[in-house]
C-alpha positions in Angstrom: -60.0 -20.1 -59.6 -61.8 -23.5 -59.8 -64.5 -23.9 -62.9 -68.0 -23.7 -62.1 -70.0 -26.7 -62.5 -72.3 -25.8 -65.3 -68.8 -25.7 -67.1 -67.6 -29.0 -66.3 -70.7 -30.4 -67.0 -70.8 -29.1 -70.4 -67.8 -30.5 -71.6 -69.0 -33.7 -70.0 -71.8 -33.8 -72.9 -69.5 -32.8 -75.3 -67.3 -35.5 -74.9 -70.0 -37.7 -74.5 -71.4 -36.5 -78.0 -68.1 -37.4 -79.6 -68.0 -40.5 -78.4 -71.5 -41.6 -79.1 -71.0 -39.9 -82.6 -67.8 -41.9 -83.2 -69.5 -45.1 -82.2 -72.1 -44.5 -84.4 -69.5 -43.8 -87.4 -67.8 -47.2 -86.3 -71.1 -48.9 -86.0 -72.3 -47.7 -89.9 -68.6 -48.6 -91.3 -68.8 -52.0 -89.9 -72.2 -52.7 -90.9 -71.4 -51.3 -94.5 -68.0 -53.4 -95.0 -67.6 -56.1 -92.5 -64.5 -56.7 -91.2 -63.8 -60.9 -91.7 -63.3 -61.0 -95.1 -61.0 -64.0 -95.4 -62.7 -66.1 -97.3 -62.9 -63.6 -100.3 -58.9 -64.9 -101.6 -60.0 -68.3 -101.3 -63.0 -68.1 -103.5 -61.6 -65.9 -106.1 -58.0 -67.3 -106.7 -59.6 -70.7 -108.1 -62.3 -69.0 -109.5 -59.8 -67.0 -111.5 -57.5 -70.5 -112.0 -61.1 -72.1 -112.9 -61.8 -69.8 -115.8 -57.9 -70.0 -117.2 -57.9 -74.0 -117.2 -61.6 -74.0 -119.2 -60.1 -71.4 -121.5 -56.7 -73.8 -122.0 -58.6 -76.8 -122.1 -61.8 -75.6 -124.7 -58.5 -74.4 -126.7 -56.4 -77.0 -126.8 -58.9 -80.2 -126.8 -62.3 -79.4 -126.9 -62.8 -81.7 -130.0 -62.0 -84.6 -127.6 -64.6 -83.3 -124.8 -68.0 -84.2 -126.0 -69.8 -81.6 -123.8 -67.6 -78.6 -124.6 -68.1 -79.5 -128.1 -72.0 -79.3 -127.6 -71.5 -75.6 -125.7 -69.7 -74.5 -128.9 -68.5 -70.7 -128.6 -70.5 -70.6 -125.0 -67.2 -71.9 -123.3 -65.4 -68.3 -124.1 -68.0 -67.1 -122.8 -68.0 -69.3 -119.5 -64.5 -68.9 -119.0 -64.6 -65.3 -119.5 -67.3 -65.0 -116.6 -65.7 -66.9 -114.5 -62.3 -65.0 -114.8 -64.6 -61.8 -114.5 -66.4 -62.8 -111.3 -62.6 -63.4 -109.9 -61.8 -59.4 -110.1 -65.1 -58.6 -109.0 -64.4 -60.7 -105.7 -61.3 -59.4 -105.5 -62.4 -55.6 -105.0 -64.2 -57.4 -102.0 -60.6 -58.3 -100.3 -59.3 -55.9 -97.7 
């Protein structure tokens, strides 16, 4: 026996609902974590290399460097911060 057309029709609208719903969901994922994310590795791999060579260097000759001399104990924490702001980019890396 054929189906009616109030039938067909109705799940007409309900496949139209799922798609319009799953474009939504597509729609709020992309605009919550975009997808070109490329450029997080090469920002936070020297950022991270950054903050190891100004810890080696304020360690091993910062007598001999007149400015990290001025900044004192502020080069730990410069280095630090920028080794920290590396692993914060890279949660950003899909």
């Amino acid at each position: 026996m054929p189906e009616s057309r109030v039938r067909k029709s109705a799940v007409e609208k309900k496949k139209a609902k799922s798609r319009s719903e799953l474009a939504e969901q597509r729609s709020e994922t992309a605009r919550l974590a975009p997808a070109g994310r490329s450029w997080v590795p090469a920002v936070f791999l020297p950022l991270g290399l950054i903050g190891v060579a100004w810890m080696v260097t304020w360690n091993l000759a910062y007598e001999h460097i007149g400015f990290m001399r001025a900044l004192g104990d502020w080069n730990l924490a410069i280095g630090l911060g920028l080794i920290v702001a590396s692993f914060v980019g890279m949660t950003m890396w899909k």
